[in-house]
C-alpha positions as CSV (number, residue, x, y, z in Angstrom):
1,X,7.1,-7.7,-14.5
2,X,7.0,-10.9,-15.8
3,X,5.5,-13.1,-13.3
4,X,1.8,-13.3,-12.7
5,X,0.0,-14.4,-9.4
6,X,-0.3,-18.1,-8.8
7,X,3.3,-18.3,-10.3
8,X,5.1,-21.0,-9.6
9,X,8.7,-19.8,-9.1
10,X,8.5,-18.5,-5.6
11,X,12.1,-18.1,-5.5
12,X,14.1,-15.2,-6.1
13,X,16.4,-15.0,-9.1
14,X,19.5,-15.2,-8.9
15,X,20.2,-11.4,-10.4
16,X,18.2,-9.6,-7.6
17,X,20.7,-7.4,-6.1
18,X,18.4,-5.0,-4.5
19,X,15.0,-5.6,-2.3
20,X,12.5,-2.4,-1.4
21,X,10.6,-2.4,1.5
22,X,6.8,-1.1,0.8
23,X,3.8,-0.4,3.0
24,X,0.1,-0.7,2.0
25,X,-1.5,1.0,4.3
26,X,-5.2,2.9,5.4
27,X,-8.2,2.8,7.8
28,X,-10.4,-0.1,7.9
29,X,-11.6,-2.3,5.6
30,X,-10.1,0.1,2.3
31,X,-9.2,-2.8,0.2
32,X,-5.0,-3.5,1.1
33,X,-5.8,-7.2,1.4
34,X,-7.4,-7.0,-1.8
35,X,-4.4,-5.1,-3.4
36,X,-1.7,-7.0,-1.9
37,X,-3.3,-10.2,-3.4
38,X,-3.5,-8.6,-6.9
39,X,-0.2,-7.5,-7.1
40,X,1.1,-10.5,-5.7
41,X,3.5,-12.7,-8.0
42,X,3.7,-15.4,-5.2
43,X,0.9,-16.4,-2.9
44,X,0.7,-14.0,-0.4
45,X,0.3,-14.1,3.0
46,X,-2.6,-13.2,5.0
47,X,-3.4,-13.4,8.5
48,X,-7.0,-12.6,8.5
49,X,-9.5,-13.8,10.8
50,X,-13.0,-14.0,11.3
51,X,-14.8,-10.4,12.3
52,X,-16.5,-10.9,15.8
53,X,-19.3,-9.6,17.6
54,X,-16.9,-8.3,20.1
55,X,-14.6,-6.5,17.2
56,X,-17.8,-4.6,15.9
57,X,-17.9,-2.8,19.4
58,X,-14.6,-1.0,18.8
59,X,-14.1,-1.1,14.7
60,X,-16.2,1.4,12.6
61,X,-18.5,-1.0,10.2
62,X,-19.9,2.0,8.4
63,X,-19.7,1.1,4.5
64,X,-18.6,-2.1,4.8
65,X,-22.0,-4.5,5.6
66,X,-20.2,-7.6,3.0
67,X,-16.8,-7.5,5.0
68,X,-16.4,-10.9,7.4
69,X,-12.6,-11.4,8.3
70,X,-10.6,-8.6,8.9
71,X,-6.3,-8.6,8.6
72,X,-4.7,-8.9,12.8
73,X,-1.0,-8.9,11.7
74,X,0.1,-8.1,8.4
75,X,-0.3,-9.3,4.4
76,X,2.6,-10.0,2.6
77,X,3.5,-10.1,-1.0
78,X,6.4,-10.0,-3.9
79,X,6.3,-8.0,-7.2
80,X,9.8,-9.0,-8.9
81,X,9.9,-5.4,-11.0
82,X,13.2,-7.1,-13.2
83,X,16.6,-8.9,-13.0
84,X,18.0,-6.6,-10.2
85,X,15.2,-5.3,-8.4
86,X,12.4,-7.1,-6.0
87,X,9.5,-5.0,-4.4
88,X,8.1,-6.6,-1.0
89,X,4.7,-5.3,-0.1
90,X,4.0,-4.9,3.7
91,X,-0.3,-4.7,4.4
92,X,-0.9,-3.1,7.6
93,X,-3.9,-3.7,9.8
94,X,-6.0,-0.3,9.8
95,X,-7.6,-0.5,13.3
96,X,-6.5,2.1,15.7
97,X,-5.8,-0.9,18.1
98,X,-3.3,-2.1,15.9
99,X,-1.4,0.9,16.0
100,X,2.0,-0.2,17.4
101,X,2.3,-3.0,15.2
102,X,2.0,-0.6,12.1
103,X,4.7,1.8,13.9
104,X,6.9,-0.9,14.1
105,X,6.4,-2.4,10.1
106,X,7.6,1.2,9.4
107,X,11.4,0.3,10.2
108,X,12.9,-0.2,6.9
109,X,10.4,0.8,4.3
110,X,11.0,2.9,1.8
111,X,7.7,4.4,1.2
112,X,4.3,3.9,1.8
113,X,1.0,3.5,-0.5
114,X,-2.1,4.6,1.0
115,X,-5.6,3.4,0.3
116,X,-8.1,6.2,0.3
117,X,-12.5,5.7,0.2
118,X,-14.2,8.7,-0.5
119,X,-17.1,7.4,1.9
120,X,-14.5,7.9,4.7
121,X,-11.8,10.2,3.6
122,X,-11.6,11.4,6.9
123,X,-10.5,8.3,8.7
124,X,-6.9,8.4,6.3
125,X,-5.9,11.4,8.7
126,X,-4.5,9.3,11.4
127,X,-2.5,7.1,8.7
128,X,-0.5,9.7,7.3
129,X,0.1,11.3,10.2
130,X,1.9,8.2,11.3
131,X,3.6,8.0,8.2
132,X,4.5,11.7,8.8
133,X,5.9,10.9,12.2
134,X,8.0,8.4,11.2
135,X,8.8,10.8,7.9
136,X,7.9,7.9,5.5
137,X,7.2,9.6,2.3
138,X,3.9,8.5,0.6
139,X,1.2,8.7,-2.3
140,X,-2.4,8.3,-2.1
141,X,-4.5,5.7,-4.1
142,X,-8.6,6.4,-4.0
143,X,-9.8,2.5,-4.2
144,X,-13.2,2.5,-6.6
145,X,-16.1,1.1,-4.5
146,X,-19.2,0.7,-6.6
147,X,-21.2,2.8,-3.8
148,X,-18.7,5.4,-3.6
149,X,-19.1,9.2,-4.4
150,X,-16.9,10.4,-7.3
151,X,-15.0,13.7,-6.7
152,X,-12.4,15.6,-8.3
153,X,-8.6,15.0,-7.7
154,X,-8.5,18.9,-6.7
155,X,-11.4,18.3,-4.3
156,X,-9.9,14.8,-2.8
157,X,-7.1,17.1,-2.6
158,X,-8.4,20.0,-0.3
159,X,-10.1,17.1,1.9
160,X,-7.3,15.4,2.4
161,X,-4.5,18.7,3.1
162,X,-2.4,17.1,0.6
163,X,1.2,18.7,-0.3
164,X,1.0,19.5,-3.9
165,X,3.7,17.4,-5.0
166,X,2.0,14.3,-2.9
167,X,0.7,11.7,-5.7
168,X,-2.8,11.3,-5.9
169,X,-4.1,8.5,-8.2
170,X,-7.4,6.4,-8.7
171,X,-7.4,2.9,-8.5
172,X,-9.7,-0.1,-8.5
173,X,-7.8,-3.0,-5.7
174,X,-9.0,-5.9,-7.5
175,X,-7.7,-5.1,-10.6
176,X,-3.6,-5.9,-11.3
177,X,-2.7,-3.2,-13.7
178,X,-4.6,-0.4,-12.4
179,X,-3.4,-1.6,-9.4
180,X,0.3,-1.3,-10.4
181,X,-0.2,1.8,-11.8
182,X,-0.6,2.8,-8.4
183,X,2.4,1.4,-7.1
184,X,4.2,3.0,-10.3
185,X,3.1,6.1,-9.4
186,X,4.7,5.5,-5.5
187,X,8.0,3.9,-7.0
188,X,7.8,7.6,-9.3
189,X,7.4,9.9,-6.4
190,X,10.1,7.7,-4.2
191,X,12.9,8.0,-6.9
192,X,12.5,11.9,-7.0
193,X,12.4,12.6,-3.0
194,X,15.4,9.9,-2.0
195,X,18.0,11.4,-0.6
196,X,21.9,11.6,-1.6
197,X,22.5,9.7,1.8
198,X,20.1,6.9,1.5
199,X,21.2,3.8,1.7
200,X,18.0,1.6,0.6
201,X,18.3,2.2,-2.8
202,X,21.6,2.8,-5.0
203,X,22.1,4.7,-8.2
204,X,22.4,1.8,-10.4
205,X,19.1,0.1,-8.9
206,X,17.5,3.7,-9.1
207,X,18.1,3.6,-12.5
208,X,15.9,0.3,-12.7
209,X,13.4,1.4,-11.0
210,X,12.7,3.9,-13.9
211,X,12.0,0.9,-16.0
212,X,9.1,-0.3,-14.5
């Protein structure tokens, strides 16, 4: 990855002969914003807005007393991963009201990266059972708050019913590398579930990937 955020060449190179659909996704106020923008090699876009009186009423607050604007369409950002191969990052809104714009970011992703908080594990239920409807694969990423309890991966695990061969990695949003590590670990698990008959990703791009 050679580009950083802020970068100045917004445009695609010339080479790039294959683009990847991504989702960030979770429940409310779990830090995709936060990622999107650290990952991010161009500006990305945001369409946040200022959190209401009237939102409190239907959002659960719990855990997050500092937050003040809260995503109502999407974020959007670009991770160039080399010469062939372009990642674009699709940030869901996590409110339950929100619900059939997230169904409809699903069309054409390839996978899906799910933030996790161990203050609210239980809320991440309802996103990957989406993702499981629309049988989007996914890995989990547990997003470090400073306030948060620390578990095991084996106890996260059990909480969450994952499938054993489900990635399940710790990450801190703000932070670029450990926040690509993340990704890395959802580009991993997506090259050794694709099937023979997919068309989003060819061999020779598959072969790419692996370099990241």
């Amino acid at each position: 990855m050679d580009s950083a955020p802020g970068s100045e060449d917004v445009y695609l190179r010339q080479t790039v002969q294959t683009a990847v659909k991504l989702l960030v996704v979770g429940h409310f106020a779990v830090g995709k914003t936060t990622l999107v923008n650290s990952l991010s090699e161009i500006r990305p876009l945001h369409t946040e807005e200022t959190m209401t009186e009237a939102g409190a009423l239907v959002d659960d607050l719990a855990g997050t007393k500092d937050k003040t604007t809260t995503t109502v369409a999407m974020d959007f950002g670009r991770l160039t991963l080399n010469d062939r191969l372009v990642l674009y990052l699709f940030g869901a809104p996590g409110q339950q009201r929100f619900t059939q714009l997230w169904r409809d970011m699903t069309r054409g992703a390839l996978g899906a990266l799910v933030l996790a908080d161990t203050r609210r594990l239980e809320q991440s239920f309802e996103v990957m059972g989406l993702l499981e409807e629309h049988d989007l694969p996914y890995a989990v990423a547990v997003n470090r708050f400073d306030d948060a309890p620390v578990h095991g991966d084996a106890e996260i695990r059990e909480a969450l019913d994952l499938l054993p061969e489900t990635p399940l990695v710790t990450c801190d949003a703000r932070d670029r590398t450990s926040s690509t590590e993340a990704l890395i670990a959802l580009v991993e698990y997506l090259l050794q579930t694709r099937t023979s008959d997919s068309d989003s990703v060819s061999d020779s791009d598959s072969r790419h990937m692996e370099q990241v």
